[in-house]
N, C-alpha and C positions, 0 to 999 in steps of 0.2 A: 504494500500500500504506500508504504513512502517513496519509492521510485515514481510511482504512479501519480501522487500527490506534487512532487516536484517538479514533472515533467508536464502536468496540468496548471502548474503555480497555486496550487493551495496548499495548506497545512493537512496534515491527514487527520489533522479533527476534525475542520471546515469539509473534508470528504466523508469523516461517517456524520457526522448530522446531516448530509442530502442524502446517503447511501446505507441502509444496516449491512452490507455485507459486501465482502470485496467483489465475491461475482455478481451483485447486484449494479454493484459501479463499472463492470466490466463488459456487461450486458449493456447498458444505455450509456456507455462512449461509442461501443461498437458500432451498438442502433444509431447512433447520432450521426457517425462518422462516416459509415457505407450510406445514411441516406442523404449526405450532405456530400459526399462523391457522384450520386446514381443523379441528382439534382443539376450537378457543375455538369457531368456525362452529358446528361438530355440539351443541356443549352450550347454545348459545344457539336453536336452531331448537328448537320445540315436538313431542315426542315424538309428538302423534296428527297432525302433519301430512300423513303419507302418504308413501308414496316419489319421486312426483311436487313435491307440497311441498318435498319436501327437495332436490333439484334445484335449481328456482328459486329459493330459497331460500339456496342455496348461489351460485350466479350473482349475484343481486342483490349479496349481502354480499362479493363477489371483487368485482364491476364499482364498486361503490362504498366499499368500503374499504382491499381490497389496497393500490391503488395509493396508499394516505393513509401508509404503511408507514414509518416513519422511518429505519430502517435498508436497507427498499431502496430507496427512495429516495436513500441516501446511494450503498448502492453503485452502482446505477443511473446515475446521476451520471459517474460510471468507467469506465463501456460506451460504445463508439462509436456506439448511438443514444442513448444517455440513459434507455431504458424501461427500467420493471419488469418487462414483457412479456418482453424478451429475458432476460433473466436468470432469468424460470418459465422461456422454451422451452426454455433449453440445462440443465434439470434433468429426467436421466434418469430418477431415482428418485419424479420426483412421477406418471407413468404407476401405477409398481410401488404407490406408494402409494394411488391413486385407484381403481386396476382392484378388489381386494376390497371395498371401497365398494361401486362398482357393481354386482361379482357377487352382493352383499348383497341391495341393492332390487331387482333384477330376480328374485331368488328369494322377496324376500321376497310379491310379487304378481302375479306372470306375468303375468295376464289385462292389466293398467293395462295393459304395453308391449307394441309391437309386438312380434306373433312373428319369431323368428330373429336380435333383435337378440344380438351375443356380447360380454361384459363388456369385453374389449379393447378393440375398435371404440367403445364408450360412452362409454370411459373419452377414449379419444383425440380425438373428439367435444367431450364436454364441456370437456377443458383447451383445445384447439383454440378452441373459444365463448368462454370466460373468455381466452384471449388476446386476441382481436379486441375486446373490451371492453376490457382493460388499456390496450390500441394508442389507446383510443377511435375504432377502426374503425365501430363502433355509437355515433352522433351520442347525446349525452349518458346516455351509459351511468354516467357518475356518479352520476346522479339515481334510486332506488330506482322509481321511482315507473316510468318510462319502461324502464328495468332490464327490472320482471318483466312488464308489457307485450310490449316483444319477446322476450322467454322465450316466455311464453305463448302468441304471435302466429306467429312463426315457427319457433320451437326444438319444442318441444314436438308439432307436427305430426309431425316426422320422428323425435320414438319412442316418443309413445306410443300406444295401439291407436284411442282415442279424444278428440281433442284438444279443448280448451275453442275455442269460438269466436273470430274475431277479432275485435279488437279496434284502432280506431284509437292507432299508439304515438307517432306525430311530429305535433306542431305544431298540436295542436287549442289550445295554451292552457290546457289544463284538467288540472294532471299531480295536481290530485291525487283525481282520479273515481276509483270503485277499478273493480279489474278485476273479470270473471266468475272464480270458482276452479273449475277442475277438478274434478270428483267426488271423487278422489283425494288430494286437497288437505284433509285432516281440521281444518286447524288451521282456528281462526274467530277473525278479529282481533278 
């Protein structure tokens, strides 16, 4: 708690009178922090990108920025693996906060997604992909480049109606070829 409290600039008294419990204050920095990232994300991704764009788009910008996070990385630090990963998973509220997201883009163009898919399932999906990235479970998911590559390659098949081709994502050497975009993918770099 006193790392925590220093690197927040309170005293760690001034931290348990907001907080009765260290995982309770670890919980609503997390809460705060991913939704005060997911926030910056949506205003910097290009409005005619598409609902699809904004997806991977959203992935890239988790797999290679979240984890840069200075403060969770601090508390991160404090966790018995050391990930930023663990500390999204055990945030209940980023689901609650992500599912109207999703219900959004999937109403906003039905036809892009598969049918049947339901905003919960999407939702838990997509945090589920961004953890395995944070984990760097997906081999240099840091790299934007490699990022929207395996978005596009394997994510992307499984929801939307018609997915962009594959694409080679590991170890050609060449990260910075760009990819095919999706139909749906309005934005044009």
């Amino acid at each position: 708690m006193e790392t925590i409290a220093h690197a927040a600039g309170y005293s760690r008294s001034a931290i348990y009178r907001q907080f009765a419990t260290r995982n309770e204050l670890l919980q609503a920095s997390v809460h705060r922090t991913t939704q005060r990232h997911a926030t910056a994300m949506m205003q910097r991704i290009p409005s005619d990108c598409g609902p699809v764009g904004l997806l991977v788009e959203s992935l890239v910008m988790v797999a290679s920025e979240l984890v840069h996070d200075p403060l969770l990385k601090t508390i991160a630090d404090q966790t018995p693996d050391g990930t930023v990963a663990s500390l999204i998973a055990g945030d209940d509220g980023l689901a609650l906060f992500v599912e109207p997201m999703i219900a959004g883009l999937l109403a906003q163009d039905s036809t892009v997604f598969r049918p049947g898919l339901h905003p919960h399932d999407l939702a838990q999906f997509f945090i589920s992909t961004a953890l395995s990235m944070l984990l760097s479970v997906v081999p240099h998911s840091s790299d934007p480049v490699v990022t929207r590559r395996y978005v596009e390659t394997f994510i992307l098949p499984a929801i939307v109606a018609s997915p962009p081709p594959a694409v080679r994502v590991f170890g050609d050497g060449e990260t910075s070829r760009p990819t095919t975009r999706h139909p749906s993918m309005r934005h044009h770099d």
